[in-house]
Backbone atoms as SQL, in Angstrom:
CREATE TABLE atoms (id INTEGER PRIMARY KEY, chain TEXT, resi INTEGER, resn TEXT, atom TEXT, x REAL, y REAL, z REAL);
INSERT INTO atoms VALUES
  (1, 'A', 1, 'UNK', 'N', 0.848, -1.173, 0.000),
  (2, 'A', 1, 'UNK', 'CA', 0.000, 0.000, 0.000),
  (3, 'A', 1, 'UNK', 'C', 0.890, 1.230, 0.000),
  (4, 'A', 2, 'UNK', 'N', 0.354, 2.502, -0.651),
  (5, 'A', 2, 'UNK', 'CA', 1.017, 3.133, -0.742),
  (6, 'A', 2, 'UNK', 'C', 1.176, 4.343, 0.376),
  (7, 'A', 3, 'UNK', 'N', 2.023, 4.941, 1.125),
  (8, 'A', 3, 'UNK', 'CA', 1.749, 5.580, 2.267),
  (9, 'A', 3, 'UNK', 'C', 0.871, 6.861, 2.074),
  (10, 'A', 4, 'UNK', 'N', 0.297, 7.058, 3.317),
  (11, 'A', 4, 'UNK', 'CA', -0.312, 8.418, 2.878),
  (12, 'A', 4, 'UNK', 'C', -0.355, 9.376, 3.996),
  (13, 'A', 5, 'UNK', 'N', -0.460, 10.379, 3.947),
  (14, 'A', 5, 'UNK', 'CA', -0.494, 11.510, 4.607),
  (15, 'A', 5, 'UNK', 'C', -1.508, 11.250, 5.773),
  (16, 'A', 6, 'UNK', 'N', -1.929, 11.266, 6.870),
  (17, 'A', 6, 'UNK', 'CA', -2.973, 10.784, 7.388),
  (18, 'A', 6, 'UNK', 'C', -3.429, 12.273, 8.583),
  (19, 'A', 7, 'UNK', 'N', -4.249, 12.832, 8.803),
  (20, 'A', 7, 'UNK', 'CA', -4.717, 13.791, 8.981),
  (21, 'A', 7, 'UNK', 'C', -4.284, 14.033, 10.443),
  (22, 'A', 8, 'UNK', 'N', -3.802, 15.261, 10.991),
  (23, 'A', 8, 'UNK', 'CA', -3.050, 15.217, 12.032),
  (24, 'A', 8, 'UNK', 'C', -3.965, 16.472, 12.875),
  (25, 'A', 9, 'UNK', 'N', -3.003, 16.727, 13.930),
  (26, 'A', 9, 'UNK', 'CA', -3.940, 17.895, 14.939),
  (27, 'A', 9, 'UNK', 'C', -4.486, 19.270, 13.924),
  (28, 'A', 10, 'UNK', 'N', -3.972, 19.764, 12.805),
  (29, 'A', 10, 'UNK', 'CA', -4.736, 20.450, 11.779),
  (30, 'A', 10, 'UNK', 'C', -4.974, 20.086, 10.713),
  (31, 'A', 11, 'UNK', 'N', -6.247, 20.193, 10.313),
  (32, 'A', 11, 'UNK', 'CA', -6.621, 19.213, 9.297),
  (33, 'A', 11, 'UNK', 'C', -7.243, 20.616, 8.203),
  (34, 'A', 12, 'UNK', 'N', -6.419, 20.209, 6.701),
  (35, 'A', 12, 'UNK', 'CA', -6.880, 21.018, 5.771),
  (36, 'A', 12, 'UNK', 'C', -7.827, 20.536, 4.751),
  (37, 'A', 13, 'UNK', 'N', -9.017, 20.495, 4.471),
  (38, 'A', 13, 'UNK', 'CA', -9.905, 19.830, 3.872),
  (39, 'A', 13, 'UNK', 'C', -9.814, 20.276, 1.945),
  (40, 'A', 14, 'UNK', 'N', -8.932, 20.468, 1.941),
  (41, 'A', 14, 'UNK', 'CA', -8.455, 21.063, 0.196),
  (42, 'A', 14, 'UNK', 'C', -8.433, 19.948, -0.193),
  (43, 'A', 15, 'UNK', 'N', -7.573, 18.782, 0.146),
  (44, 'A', 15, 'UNK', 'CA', -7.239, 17.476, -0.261),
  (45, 'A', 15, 'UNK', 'C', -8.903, 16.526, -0.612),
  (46, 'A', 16, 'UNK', 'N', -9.784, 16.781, 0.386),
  (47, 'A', 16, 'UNK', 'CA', -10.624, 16.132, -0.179),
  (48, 'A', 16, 'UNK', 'C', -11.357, 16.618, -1.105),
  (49, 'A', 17, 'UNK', 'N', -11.303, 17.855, -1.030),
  (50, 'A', 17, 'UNK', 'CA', -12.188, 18.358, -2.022),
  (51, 'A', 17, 'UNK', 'C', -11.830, 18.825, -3.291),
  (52, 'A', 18, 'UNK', 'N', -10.511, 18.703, -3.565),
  (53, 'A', 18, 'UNK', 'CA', -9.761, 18.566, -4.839),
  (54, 'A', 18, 'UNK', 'C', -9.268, 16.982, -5.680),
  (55, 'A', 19, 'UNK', 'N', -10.260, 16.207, -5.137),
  (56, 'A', 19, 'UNK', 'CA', -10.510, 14.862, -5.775),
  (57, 'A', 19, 'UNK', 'C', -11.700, 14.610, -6.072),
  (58, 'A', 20, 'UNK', 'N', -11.329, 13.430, -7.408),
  (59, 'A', 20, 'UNK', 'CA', -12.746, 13.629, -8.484),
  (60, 'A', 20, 'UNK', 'C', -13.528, 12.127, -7.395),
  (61, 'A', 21, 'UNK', 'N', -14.691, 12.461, -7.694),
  (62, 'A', 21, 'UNK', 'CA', -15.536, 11.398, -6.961),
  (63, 'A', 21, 'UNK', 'C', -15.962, 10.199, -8.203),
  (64, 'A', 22, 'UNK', 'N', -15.975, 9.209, -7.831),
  (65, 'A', 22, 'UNK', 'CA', -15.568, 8.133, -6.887),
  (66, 'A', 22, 'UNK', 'C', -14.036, 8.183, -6.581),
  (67, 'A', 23, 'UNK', 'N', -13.379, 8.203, -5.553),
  (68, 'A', 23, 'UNK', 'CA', -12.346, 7.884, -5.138),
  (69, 'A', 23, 'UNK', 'C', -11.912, 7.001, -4.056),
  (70, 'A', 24, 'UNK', 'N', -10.779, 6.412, -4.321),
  (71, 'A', 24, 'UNK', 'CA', -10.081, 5.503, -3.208),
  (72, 'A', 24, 'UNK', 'C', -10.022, 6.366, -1.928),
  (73, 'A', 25, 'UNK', 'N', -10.163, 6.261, -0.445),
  (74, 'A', 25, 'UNK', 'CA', -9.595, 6.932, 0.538),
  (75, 'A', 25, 'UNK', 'C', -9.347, 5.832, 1.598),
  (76, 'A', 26, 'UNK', 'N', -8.868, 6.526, 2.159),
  (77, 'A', 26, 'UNK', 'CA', -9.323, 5.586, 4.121),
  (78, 'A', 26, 'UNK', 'C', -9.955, 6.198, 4.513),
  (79, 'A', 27, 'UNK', 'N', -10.747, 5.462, 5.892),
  (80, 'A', 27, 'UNK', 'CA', -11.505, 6.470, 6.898),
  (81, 'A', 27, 'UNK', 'C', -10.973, 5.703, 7.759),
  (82, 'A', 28, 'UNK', 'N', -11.066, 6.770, 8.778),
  (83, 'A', 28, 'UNK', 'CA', -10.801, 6.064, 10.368),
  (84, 'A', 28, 'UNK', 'C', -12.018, 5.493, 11.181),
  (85, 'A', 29, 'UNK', 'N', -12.161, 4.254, 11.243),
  (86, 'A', 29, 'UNK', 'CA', -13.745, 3.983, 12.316),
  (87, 'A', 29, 'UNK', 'C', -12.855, 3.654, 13.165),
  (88, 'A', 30, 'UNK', 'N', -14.061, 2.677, 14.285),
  (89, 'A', 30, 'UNK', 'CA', -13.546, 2.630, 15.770),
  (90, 'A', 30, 'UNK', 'C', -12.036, 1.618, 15.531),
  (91, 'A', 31, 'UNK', 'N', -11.918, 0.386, 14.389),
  (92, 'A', 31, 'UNK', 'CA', -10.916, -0.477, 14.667),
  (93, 'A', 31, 'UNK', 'C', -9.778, 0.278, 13.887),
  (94, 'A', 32, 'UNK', 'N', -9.880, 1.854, 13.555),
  (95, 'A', 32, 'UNK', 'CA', -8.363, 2.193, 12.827),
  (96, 'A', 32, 'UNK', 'C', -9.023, 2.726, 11.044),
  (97, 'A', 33, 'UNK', 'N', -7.763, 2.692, 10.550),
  (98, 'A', 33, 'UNK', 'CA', -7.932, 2.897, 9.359),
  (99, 'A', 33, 'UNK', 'C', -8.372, 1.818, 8.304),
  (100, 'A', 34, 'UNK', 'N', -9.619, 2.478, 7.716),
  (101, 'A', 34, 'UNK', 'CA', -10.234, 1.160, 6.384),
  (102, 'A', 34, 'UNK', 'C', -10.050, 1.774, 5.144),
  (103, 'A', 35, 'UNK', 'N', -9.629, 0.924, 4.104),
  (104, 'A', 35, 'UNK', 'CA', -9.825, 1.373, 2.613),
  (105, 'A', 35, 'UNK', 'C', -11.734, 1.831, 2.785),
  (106, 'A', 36, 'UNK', 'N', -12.107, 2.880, 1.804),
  (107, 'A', 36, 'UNK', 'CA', -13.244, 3.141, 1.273),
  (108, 'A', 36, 'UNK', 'C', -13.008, 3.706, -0.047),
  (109, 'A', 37, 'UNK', 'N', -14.289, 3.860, -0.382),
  (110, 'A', 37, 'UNK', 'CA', -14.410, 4.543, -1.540),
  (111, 'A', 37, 'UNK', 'C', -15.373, 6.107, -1.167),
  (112, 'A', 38, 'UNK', 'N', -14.437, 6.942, -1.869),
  (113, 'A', 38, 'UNK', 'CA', -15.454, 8.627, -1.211),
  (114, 'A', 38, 'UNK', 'C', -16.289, 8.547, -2.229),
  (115, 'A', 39, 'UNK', 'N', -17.763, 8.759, -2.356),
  (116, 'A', 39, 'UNK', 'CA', -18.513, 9.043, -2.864),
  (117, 'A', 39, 'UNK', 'C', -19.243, 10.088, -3.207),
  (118, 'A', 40, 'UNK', 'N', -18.746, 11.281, -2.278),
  (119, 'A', 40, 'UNK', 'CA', -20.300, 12.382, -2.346),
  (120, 'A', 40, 'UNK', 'C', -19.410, 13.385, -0.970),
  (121, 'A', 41, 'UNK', 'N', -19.310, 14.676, -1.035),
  (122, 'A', 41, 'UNK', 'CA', -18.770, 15.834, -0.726),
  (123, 'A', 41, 'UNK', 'C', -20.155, 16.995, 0.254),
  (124, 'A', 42, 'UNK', 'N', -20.107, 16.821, 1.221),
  (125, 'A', 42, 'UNK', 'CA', -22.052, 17.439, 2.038),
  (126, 'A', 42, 'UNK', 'C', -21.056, 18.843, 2.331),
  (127, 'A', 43, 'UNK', 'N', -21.365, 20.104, 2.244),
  (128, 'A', 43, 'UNK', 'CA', -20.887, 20.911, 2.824),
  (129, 'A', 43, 'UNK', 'C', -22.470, 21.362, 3.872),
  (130, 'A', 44, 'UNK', 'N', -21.361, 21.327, 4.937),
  (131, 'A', 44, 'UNK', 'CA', -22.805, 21.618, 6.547),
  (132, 'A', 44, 'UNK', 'C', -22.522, 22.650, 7.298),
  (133, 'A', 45, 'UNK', 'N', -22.870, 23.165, 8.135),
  (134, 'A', 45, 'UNK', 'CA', -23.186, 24.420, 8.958),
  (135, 'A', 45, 'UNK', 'C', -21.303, 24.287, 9.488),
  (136, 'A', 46, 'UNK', 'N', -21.222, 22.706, 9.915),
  (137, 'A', 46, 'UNK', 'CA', -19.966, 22.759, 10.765),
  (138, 'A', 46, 'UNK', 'C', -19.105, 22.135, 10.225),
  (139, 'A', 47, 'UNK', 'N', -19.010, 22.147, 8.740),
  (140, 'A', 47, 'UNK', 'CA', -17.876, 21.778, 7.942),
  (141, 'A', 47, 'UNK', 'C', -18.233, 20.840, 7.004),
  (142, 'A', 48, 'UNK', 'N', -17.176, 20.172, 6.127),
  (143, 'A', 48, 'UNK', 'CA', -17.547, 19.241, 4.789),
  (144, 'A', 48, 'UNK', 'C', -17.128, 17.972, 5.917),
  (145, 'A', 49, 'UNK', 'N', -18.612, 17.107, 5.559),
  (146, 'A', 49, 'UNK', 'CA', -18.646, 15.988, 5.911),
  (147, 'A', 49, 'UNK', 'C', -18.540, 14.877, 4.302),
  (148, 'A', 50, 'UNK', 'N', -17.819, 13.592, 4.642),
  (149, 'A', 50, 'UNK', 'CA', -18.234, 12.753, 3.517),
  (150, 'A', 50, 'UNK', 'C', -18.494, 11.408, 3.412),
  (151, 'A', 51, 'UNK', 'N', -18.963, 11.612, 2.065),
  (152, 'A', 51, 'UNK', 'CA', -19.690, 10.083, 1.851),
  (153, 'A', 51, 'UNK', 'C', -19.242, 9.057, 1.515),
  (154, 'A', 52, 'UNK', 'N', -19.182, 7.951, 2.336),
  (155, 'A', 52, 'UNK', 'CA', -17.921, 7.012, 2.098),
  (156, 'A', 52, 'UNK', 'C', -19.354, 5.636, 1.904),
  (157, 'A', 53, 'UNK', 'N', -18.042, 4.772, 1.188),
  (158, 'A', 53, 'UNK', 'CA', -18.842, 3.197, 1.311),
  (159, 'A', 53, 'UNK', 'C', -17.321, 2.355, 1.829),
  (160, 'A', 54, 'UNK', 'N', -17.361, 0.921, 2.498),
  (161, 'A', 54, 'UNK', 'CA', -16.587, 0.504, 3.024),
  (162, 'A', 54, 'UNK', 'C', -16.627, -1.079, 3.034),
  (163, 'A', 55, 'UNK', 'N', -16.284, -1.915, 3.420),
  (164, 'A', 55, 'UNK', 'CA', -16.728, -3.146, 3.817),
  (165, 'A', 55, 'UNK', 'C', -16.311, -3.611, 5.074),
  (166, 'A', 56, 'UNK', 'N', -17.303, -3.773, 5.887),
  (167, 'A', 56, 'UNK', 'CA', -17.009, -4.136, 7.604),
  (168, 'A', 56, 'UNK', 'C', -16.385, -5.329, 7.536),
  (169, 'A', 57, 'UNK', 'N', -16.008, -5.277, 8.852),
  (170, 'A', 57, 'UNK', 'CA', -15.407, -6.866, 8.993),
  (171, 'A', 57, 'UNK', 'C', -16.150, -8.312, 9.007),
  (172, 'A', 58, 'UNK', 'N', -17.481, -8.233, 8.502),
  (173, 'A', 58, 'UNK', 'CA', -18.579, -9.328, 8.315),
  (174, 'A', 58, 'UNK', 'C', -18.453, -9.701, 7.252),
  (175, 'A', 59, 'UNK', 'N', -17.945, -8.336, 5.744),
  (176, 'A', 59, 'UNK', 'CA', -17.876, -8.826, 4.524),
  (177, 'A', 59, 'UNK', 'C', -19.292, -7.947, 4.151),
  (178, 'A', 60, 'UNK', 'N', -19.758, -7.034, 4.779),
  (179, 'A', 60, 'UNK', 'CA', -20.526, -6.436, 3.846),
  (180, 'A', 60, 'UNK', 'C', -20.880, -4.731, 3.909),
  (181, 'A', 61, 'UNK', 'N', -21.257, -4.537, 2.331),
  (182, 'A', 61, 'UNK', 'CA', -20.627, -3.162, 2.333),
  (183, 'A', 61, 'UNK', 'C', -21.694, -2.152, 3.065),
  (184, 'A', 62, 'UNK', 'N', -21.054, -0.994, 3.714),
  (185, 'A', 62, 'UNK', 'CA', -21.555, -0.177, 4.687),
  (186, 'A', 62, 'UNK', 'C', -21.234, 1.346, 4.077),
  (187, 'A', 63, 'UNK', 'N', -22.437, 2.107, 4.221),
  (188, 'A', 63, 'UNK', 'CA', -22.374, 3.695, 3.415),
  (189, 'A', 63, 'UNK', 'C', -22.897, 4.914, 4.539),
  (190, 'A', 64, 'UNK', 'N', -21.449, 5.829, 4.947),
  (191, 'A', 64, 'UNK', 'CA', -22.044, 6.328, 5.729),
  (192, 'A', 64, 'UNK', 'C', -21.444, 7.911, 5.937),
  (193, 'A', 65, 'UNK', 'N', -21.681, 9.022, 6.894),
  (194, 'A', 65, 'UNK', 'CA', -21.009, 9.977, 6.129),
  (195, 'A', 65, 'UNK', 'C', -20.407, 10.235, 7.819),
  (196, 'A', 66, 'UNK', 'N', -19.080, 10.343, 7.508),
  (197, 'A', 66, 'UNK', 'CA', -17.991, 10.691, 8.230),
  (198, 'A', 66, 'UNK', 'C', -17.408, 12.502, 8.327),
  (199, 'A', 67, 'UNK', 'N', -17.023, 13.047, 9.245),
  (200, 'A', 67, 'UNK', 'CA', -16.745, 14.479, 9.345),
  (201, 'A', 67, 'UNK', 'C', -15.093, 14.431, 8.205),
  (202, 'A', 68, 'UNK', 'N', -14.908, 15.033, 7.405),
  (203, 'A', 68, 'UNK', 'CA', -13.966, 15.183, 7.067),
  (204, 'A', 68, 'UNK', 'C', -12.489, 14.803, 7.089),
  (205, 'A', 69, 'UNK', 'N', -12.267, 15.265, 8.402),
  (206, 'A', 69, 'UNK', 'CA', -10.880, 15.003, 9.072),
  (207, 'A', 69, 'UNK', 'C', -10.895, 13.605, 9.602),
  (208, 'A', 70, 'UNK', 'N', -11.820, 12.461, 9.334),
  (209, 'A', 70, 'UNK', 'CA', -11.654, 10.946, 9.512),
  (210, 'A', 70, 'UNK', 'C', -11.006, 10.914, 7.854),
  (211, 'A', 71, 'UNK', 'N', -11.081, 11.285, 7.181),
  (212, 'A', 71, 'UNK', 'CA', -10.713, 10.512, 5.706),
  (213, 'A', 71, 'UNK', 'C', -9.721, 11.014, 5.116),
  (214, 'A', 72, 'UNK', 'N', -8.786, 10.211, 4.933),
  (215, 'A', 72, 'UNK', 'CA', -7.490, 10.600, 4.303),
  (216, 'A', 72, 'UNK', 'C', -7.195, 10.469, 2.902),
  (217, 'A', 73, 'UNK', 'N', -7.112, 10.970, 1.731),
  (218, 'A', 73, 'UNK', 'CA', -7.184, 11.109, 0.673),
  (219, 'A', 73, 'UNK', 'C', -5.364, 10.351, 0.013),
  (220, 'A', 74, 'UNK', 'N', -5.636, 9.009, -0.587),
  (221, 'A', 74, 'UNK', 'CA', -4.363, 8.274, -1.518),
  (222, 'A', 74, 'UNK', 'C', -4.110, 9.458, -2.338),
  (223, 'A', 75, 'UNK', 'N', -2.583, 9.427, -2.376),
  (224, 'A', 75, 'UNK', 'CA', -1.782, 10.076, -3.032),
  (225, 'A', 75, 'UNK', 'C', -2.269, 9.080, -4.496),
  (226, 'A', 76, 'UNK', 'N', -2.369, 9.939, -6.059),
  (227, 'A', 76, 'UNK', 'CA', -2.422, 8.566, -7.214),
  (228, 'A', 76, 'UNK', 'C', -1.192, 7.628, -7.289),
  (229, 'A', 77, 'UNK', 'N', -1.622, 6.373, -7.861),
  (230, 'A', 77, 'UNK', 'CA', -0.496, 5.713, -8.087),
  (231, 'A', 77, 'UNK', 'C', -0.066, 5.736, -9.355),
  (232, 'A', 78, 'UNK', 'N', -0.542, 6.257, -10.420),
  (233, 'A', 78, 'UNK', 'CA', -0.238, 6.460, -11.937),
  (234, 'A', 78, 'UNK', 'C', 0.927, 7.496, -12.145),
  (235, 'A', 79, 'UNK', 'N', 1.190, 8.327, -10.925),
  (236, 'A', 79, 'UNK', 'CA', 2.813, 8.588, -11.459),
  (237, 'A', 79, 'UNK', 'C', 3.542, 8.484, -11.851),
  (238, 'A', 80, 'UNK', 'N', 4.203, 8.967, -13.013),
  (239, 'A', 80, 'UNK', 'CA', 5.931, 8.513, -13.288),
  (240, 'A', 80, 'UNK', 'C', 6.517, 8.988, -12.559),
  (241, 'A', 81, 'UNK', 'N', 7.706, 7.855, -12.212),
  (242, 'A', 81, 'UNK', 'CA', 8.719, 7.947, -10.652),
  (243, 'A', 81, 'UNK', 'C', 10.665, 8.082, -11.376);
């Protein structure tokens, strides 16, 4: 996996919102960091929340909207290095 930046005591929300939707991300739930997919960008009274889908640890997929600063946005991997 490729490393990524993971959102620290200030969190700048440019990163998510300068990616095209559907995208790869993580979110943080209670067991840590999960691959998701971002789906959908809510701007709310108390900031951009987003729309993620995921797959729990049962094996089935879960869609739900997380505050921003849970989701960390993959660097692409289509770079030339």
């Amino acid at each position: 996996m490729t490393a990524v930046a993971l959102p620290g005591t200030t969190y700048d929300p440019r990163a998510l919102l300068g990616v095209g939707v559907p995208a790869h991300v993580l979110v943080h739930l209670d067991d840590g960091w999960t691959p998701a997919w971002l789906i959908g960008r809510l701007h709310c009274a108390n900031g951009w929340v987003a729309l993620v889908q995921y797959v729990d640890p049962d094996g089935r997929e879960q869609t739900c909207r997380l505050p921003a600063d849970r989701v960390a946005v993959s660097p692409p991997t289509d770079r030339p290095q």
